[in-house]
Backbone as a ProteinNet text record, in pm:
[ID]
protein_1_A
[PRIMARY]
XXXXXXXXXXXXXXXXXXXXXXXXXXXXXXXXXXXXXXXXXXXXXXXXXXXXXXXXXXXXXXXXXXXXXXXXXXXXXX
[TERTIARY]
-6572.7	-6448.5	-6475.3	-6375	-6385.8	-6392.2	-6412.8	-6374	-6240.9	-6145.5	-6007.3	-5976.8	-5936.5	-5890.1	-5881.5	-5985.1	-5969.2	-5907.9	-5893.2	-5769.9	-5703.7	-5695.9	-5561.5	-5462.3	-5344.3	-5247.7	-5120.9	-5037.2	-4902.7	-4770.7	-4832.4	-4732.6	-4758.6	-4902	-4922.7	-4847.9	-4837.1	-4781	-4896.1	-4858.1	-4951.1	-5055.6	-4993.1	-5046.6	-5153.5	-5113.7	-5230	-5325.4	-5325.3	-5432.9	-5496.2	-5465.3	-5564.9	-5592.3	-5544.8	-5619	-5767.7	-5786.8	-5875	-5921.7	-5928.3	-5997.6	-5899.8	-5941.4	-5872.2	-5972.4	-6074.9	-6114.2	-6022.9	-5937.9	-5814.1	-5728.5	-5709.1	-5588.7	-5598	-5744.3	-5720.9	-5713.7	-5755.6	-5697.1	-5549.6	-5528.4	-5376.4	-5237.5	-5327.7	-5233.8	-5319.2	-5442.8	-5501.6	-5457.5	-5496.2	-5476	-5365.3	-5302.9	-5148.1	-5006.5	-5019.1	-4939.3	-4850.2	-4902.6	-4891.7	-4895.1	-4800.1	-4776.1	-4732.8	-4673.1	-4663.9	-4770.8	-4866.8	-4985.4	-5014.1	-4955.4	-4908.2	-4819.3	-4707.2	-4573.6	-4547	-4427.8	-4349.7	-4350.6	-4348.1	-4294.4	-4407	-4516.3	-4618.1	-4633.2	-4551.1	-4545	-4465.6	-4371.8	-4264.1	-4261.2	-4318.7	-4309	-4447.4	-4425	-4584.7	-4610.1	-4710.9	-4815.7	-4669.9	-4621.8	-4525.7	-4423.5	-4373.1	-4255.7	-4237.4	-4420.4	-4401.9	-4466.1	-4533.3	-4584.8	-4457	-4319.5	-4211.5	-4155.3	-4132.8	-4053.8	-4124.9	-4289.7	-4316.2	-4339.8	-4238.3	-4228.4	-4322	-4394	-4527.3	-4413.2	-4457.8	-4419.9	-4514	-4459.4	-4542.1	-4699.5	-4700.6	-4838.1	-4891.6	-4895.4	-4942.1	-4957.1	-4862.3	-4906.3	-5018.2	-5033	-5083.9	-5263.2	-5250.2	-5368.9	-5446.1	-5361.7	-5405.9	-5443.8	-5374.3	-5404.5	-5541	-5573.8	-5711.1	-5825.1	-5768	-5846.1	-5931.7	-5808.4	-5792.8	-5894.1	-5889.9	-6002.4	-6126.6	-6167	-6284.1	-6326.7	-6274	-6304.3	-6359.7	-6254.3	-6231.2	-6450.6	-6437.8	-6521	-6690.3	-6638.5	-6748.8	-6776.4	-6726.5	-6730.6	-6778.6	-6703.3	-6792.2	-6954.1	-6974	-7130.2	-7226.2	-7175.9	-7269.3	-7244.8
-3023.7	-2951.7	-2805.6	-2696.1	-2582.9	-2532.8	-2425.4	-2420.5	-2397.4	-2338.9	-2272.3	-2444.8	-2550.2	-2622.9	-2774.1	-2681.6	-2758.5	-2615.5	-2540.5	-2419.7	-2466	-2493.3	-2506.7	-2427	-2443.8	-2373.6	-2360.4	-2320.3	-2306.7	-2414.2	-2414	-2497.1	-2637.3	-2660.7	-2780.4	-2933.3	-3001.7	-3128.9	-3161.9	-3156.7	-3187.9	-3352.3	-3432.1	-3559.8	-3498.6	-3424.1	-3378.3	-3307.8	-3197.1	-3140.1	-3240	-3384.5	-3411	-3604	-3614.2	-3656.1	-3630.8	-3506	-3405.1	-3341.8	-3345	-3308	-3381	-3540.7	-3588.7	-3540.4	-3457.2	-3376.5	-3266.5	-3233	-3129.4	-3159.9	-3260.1	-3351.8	-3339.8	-3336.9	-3332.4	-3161.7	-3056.6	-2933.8	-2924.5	-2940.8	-2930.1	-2992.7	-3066.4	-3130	-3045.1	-3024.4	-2950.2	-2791.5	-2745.1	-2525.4	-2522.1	-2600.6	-2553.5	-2621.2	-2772.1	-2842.7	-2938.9	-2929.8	-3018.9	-3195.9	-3270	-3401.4	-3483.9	-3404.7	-3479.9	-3524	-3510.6	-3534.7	-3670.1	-3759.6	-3943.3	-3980	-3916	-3995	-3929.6	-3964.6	-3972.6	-3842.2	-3768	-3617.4	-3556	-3570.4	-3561.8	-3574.2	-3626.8	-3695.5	-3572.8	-3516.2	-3535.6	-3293.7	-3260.1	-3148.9	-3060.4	-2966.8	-2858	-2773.8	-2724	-2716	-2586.5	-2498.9	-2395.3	-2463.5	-2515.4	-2625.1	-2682.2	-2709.4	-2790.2	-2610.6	-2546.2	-2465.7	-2363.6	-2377.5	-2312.5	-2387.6	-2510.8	-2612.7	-2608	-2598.1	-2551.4	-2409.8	-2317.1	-2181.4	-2096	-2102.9	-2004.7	-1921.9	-1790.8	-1712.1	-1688.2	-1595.3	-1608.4	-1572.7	-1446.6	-1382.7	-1519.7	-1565	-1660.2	-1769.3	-1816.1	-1912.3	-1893.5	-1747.7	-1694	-1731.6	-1677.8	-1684.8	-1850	-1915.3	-2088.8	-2113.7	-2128.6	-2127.9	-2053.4	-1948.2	-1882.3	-1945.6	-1999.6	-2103.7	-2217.5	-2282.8	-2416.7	-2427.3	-2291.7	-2310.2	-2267.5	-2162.7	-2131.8	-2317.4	-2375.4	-2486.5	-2622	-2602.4	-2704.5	-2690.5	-2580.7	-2470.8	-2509.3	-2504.2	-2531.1	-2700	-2770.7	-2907.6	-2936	-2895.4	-2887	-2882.6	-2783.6	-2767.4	-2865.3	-2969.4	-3017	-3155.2
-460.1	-474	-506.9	-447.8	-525	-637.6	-700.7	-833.4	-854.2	-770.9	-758.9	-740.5	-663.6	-669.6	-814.2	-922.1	-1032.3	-1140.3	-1089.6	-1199.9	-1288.7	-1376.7	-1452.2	-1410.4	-1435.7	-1431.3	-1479	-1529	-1617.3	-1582.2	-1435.9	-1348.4	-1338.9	-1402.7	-1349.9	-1503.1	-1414	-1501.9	-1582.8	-1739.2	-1886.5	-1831.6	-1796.2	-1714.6	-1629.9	-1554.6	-1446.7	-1521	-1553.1	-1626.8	-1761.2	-1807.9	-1890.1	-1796.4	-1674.8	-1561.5	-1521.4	-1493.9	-1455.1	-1593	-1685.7	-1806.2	-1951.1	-1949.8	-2056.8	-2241.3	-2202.3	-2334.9	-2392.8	-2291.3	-2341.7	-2421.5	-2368.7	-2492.9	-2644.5	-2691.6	-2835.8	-2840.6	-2771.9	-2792.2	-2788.6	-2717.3	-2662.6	-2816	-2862.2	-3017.4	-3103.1	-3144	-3248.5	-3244	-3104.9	-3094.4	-3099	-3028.9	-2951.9	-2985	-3075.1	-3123	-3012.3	-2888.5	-2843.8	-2881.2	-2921.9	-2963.2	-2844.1	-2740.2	-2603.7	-2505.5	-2565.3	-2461.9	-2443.8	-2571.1	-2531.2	-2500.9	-2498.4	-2485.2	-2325.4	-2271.9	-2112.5	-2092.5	-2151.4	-2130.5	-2064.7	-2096.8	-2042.6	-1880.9	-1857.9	-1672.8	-1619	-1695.7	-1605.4	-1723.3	-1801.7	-1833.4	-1794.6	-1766.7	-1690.8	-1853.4	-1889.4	-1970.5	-1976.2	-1901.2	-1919	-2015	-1944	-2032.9	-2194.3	-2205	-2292	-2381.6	-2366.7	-2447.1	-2490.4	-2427	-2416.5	-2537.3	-2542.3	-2635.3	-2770.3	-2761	-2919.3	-2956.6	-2904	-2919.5	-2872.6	-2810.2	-2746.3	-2664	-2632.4	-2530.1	-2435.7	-2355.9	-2176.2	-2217.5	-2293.2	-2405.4	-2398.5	-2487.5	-2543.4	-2454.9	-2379.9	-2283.2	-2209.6	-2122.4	-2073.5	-2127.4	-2243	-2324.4	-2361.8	-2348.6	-2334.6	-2219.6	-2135.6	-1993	-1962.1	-2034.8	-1989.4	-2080.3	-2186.7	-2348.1	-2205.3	-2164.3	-2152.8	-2016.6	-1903.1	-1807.2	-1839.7	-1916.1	-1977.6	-2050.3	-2137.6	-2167.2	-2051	-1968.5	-1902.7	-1776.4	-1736.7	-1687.4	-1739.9	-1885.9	-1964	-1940.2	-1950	-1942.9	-1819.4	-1738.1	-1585.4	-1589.2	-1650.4	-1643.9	-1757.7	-1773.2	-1871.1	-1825
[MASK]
++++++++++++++++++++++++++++++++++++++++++++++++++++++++++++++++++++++++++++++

């Protein structure tokens, strides 16, 4: 696969991105306060959505989203 076709991205559904990197998940409740990363919402809200509902702004989203592929990136290589 490419590297662009494993991107994270703002848009993508919370389910999908810890599909493709279920080591995110405990970031995603520890950095970011993400608690939806077990329950339904997860299916059906994008990493935008849900980082919107526990108050992050675009800044800040922005800045996870760049956390979360540098991480994800790193994992790749090991």
């Amino acid at each position: 696969m490419k590297k662009e076709e494993n991107k994270i991205t703002k848009k993508m559904m919370i389910a999908e991105v810890l599909d493709m990197y279920p080591e995110l998940g405990e970031v995603l409740i520890e950095e970011y306060g993400f608690g939806c990363v077990s329950c339904a919402g997860a299916s059906f809200e994008t990493l935008e959505e849900g980082a919107m509902v526990h108050g992050m702004g675009e800044e800040d989203i922005e800045v996870m989203i760049e956390n979360l592929n540098e991480l994800a990136e790193n994992m790749a290589k090991i």
